[in-house]
C-alpha positions in Angstrom: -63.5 24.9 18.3 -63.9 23.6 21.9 -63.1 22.1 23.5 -60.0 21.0 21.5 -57.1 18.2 22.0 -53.7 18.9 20.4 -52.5 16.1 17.8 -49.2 15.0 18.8 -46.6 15.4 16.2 -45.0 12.0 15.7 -48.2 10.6 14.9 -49.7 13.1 12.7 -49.3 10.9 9.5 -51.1 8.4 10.8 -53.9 10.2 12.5 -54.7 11.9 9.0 -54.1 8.3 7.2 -57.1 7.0 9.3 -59.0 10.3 9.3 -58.6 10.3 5.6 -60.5 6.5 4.9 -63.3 7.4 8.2 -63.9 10.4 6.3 -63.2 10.0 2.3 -66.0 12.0 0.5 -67.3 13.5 3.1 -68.4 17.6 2.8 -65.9 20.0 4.0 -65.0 23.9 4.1 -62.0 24.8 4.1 -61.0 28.1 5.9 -57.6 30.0 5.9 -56.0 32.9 7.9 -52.6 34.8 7.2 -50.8 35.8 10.3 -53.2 38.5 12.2 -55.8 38.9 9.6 -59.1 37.2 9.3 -60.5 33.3 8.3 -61.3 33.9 4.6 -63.3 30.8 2.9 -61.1 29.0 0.5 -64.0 26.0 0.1 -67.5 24.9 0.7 -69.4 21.7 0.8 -66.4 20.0 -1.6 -65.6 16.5 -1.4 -62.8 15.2 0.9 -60.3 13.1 -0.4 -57.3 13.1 1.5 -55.9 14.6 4.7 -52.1 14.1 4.5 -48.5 14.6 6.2 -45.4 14.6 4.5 -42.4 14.1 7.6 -39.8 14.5 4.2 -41.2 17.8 3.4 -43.0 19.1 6.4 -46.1 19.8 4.9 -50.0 19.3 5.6 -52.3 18.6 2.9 -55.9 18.3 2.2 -57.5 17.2 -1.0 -60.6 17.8 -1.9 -63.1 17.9 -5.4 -66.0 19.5 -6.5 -67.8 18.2 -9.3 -69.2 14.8 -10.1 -67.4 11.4 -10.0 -66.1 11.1 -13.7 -64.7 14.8 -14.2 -64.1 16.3 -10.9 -62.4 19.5 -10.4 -59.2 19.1 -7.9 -58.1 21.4 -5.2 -55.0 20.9 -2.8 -54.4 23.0 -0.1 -51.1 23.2 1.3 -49.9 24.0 4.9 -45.7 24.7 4.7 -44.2 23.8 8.3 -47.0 23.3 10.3 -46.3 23.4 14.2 -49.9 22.7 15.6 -52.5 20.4 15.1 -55.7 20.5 17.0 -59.3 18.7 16.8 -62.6 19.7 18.5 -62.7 15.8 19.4 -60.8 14.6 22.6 -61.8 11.0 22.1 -60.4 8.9 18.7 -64.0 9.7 17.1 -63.5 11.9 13.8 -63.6 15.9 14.8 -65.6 18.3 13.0 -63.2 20.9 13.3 -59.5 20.1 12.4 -57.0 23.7 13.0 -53.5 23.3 11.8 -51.1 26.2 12.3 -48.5 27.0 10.1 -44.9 28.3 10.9 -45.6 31.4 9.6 -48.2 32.1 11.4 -51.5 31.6 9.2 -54.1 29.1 10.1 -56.1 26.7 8.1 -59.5 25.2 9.7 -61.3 22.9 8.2 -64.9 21.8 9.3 -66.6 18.5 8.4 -70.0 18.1 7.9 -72.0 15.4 8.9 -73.9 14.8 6.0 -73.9 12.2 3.2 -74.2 13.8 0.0 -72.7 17.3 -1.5 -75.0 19.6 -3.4 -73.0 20.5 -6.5 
């Protein structure tokens, strides 16, 4: 991811808000790392649905579904206390690689692919 452009805090909910509707359905992996160990895949090529960030809770969130329209299958990865937020875009056009650190330590990326349909 480079180069990258850090995500300033205060606006993070609305940076994924608008993210989230540029973005809705598009095909995503989802990659996550504890603290010193490796990126292990959590998703690939699912749906995105939602890229979200809860100031109450302090929490990161990305939906996504696999699955067709009328009986897709749901998963929500969480991010507890994230600290960082970076993007692999330095203008305001969508990134295809988001990175948000968590306060633990552990790492979530998430790539976006460009294409319009998800093989299923």
């Amino acid at each position: 991811m480079n180069p990258t452009r850090e995500i300033d805090h205060e606006s993070w909910g609305e940076y994924f808000d608008a993210l989230s509707r540029e973005l809705l359905h598009a095909p995503v992996s989802i990659e996550v790392a504890q603290p010193a160990g490796p990126l292990t895949l959590e998703a690939q090529r699912v749906a995105l649905h939602a890229l979200a960030y809860d100031r109450r809770d302090d929490v990161f969130e990305v939906a996504v579904s696999r699955g067709g329209p009328r009986l897709p299958s749901v998963l929500r990865h969480m991010v507890d206390h994230p600290r960082r937020v970076a993007v692999d875009s330095q203008t305001m056009l969508a990134p295809i690689t988001l990175s948000v650190d968590a306060g633990d330590g552990g790492r979530t990326v998430i790539h976006i692919e460009r294409e319009a349909e998800i093989t299923s």
